[in-house]
C-alpha positions in Angstrom: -16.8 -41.3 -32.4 -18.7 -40.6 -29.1 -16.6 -38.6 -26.6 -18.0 -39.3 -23.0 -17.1 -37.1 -20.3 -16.2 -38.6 -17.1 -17.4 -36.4 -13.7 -14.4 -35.8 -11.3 -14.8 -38.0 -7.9 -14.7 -35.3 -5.2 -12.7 -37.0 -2.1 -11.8 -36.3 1.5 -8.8 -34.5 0.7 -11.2 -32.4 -2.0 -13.8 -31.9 0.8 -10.8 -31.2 3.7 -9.1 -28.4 1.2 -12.7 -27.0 0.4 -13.2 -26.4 4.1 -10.0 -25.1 5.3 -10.4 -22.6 1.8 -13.6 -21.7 3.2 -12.1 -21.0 6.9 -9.9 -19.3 5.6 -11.3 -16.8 3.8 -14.1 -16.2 6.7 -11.4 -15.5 8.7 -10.2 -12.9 6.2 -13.4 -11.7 5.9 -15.3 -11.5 8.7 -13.0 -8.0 9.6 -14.0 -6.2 6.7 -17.5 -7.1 6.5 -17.4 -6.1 10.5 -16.0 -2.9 9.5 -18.5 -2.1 7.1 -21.4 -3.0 9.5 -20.3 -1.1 12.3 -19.8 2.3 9.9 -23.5 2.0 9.0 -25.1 0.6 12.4 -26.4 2.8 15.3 -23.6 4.0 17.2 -24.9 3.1 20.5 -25.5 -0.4 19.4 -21.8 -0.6 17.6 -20.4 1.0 21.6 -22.0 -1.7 23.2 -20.4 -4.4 21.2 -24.0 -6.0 19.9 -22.9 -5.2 16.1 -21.2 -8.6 15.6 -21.4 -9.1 11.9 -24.8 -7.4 10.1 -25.4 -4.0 10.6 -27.9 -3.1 13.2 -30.0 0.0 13.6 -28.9 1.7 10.1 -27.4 5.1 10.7 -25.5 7.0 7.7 -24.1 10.2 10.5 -21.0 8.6 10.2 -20.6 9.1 6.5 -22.4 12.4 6.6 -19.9 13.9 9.4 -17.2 12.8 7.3 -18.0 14.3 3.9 -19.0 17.7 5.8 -15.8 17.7 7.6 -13.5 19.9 4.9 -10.2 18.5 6.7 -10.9 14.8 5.2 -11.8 16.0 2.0 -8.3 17.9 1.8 -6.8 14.4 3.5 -7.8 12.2 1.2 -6.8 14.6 -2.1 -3.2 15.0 -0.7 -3.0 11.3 0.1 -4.0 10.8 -3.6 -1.8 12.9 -4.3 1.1 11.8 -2.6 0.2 8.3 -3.8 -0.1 8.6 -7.5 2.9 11.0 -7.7 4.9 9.2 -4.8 4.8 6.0 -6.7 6.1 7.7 -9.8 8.8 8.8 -8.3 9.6 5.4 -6.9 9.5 3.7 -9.8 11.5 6.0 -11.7 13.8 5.8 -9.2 14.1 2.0 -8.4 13.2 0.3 -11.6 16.5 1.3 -13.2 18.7 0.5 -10.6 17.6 -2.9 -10.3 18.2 -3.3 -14.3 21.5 -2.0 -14.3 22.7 -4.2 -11.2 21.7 -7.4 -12.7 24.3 -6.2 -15.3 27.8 -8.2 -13.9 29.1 -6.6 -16.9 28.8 -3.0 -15.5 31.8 -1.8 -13.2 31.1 -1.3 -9.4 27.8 -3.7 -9.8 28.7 -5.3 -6.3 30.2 -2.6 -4.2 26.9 -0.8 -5.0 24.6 -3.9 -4.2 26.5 -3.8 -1.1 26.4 -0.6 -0.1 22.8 -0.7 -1.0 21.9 -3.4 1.5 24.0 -1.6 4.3 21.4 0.9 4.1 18.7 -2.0 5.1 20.5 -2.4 8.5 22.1 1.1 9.3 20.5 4.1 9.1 21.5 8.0 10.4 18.4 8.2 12.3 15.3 10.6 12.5 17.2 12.9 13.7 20.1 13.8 11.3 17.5 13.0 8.7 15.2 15.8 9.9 18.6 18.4 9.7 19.3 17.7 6.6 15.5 17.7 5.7 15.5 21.0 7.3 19.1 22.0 5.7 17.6 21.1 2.3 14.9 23.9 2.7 12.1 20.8 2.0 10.5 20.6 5.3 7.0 21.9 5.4 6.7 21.0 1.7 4.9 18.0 -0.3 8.6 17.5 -2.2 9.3 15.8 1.6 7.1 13.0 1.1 7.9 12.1 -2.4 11.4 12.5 -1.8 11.8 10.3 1.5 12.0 7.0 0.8 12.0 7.4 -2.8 14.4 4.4 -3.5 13.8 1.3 -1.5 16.4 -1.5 -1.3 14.3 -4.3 -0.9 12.4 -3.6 -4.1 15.5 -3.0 -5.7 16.6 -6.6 -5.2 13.0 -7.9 -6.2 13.9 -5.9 -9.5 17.2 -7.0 -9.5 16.2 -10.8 -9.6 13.6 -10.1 -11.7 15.4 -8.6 -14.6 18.2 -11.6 -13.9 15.7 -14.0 -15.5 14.9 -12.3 -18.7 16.2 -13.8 -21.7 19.5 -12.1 -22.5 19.0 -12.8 -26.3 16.5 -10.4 -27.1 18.9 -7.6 -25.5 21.4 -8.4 -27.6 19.5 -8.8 -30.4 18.4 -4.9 -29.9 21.5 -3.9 -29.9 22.9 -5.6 -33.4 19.7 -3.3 -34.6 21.2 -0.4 -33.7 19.1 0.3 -30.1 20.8 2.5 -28.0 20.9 1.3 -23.7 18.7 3.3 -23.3 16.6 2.7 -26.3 16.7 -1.5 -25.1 15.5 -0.5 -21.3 12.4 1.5 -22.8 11.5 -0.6 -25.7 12.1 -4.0 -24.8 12.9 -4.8 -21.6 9.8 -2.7 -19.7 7.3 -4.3 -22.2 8.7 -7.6 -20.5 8.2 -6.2 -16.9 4.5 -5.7 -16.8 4.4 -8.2 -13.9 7.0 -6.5 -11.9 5.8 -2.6 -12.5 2.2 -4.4 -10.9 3.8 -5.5 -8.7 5.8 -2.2 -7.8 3.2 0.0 -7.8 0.8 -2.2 -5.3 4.1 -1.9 -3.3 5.2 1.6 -3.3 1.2 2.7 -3.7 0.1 0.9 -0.4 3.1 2.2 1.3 2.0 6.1 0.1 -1.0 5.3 1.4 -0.8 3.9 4.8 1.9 6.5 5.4 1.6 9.2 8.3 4.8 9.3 10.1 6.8 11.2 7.8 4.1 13.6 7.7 3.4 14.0 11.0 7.4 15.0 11.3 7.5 17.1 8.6 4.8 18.9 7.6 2.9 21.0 10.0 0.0 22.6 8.2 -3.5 20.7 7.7 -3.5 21.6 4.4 -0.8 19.6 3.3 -1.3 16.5 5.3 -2.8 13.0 4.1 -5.6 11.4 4.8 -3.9 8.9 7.5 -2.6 11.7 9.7 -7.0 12.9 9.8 -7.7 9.2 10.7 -4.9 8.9 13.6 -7.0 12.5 14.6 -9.9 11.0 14.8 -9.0 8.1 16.4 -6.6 10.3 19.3 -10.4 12.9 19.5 -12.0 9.2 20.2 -9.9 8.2 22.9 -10.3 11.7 24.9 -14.0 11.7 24.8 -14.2 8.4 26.0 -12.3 8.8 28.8 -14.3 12.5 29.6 -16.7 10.6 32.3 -17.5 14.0 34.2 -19.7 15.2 30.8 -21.9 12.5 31.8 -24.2 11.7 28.5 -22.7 14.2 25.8 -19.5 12.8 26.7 -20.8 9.2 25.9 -22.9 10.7 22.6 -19.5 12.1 21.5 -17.7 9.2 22.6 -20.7 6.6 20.3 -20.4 9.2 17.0 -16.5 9.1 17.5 -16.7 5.7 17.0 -18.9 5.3 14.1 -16.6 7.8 12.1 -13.3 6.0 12.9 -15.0 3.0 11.0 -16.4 5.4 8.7 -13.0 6.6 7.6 -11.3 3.2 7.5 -13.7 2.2 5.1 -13.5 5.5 2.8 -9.9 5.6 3.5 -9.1 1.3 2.2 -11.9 1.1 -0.4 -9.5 2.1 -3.3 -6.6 0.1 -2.1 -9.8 -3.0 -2.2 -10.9 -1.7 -5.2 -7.0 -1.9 -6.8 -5.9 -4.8 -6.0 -8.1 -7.7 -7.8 -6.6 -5.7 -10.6 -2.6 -6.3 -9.4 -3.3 -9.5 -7.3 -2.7 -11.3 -10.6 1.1 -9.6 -11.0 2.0 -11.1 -7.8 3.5 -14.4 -8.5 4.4 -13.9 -11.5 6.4 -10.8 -10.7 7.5 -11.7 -7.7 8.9 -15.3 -8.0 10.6 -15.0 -11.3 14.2 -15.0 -11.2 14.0 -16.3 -8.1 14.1 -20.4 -8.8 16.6 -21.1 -11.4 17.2 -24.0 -13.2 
């Protein structure tokens, strides 16, 4: 029997959708590919404004200045740092408190989804947060940054819902083998959660990453700061030269190689965040949306 394949009539609506897809992703584009340009064009040309999407004038002093300057190097091991163990702590934290409040069996499962969600609308403040910080004997220390923020209530309910939707069953079927609680959260239930700890960690590992303002209050030695509180520097130094018209042409020199490391850094300082998250992007609906739509 002869099996003919039949060619799929592309339409307006196919040819409509292809286009806005296509505008679409120019528009997400376009910045990155602007950012790129203007870290390896000529400064002067990238001051100017003529770098509008290709590099012009290729010029690698941005790059250079940055790997010579020892303060970015320390940056960007500390924000690693902070990231990798930051998340950790996060997910240790948050994971099982969203699995044991999607237990209505457990006593005190609402009054602590309640008071958990208060804490998403009130807050002490910086202040009485940066006593007790100080109280606590953890300011000036990297334990601060891993420590602030460590449980998140948003995620928590993403967790919650998530671990809502898994079959019941196979719990209980652990347990008539003899698992312990514990033993059923390790062995069976994570195993199911693959899509939510992606998920998690894209979460908790861009917010480590982007982060500055914690650090910036406290932590006062360049040795222990990330990478972000170099960048906001850098960008700061930028500002100040340009406005330093009295220097005449070093001042605009300065000004031009400011600029060129400030894209520099945002490139070296998003790459492995770029680099990540075709990896996670697939965790997204899955995780996310699961528990969410029930039937």
């Amino acid at each position: 029997m002869k099996i003919t394949s039949r060619k799929k009539k592309i339409t307006i609506f196919d040819i409509v959708i292809y286009f806005i897809a296509a505008f679409l992703f120019l528009i997400v584009a376009y910045p990155l590919i602007l950012v790129v340009s203007c870290s390896i064009s000529d400064p002067g040309l990238v001051a100017t404004g003529q770098v509008l999407f290709w590099p012009k004038g290729i010029n690698m002093e941005g790059y250079k200045q940055l790997l010579n300057n020892p303060n970015i190097l320390i940056g960007y091991g500390n924000t690693i740092f902070y990231t990798v163990f930051g998340t950790l702590v996060n997910l240790a934290v948050t994971i099982p408190a969203g699995y044991v409040l999607s237990k209505t069996m457990v006593p005190g499962t609402k009054l602590f989804t309640g008071l958990f969600m208060f804490t998403m609308y009130f807050s002490g403040g910086m202040i009485p947060t940066f006593l007790l910080v100080n109280k606590l004997g953890l300011y000036n220390t990297r334990a601060v940054l891993l420590i602030l923020g460590a449980f998140s209530t948003y995620n928590c309910i993403i967790c919650r819902s998530f671990f809502v939707g898994l079959p019941t069953e196979l719990e209980e079927a652990a347990r008539i083998d003899g698992c312990s609680p514990l033993g059923t959260f390790f062995k069976v239930v994570l195993p199911l959660s693959k899509a939510l700890l992606g998920v998690m960690v894209l979460y908790f590992g861009v917010a480590h990453w982007n982060g500055y303002f914690n650090a910036m209050i406290y932590i006062n030695e360049d040795v222990k700061q990330p990478l972000q509180v170099f960048l906001r520097r850098i960008l700061v130094l930028a500002q100040i030269s340009a406005n330093m018209d009295e220097a005449g042409d070093y001042a605009a020199h300065l000004a031009d190689m400011e600029a060129l490391i400030r894209y520099a850094v945002i490139v070296v300082s998003s790459a492995p965040l770029l680099i990540l998250y075709p990896f996670l992007q697939k965790y997204f609906d899955k995780g996310v949306l699961i528990g969410s739509v029930k039937g």
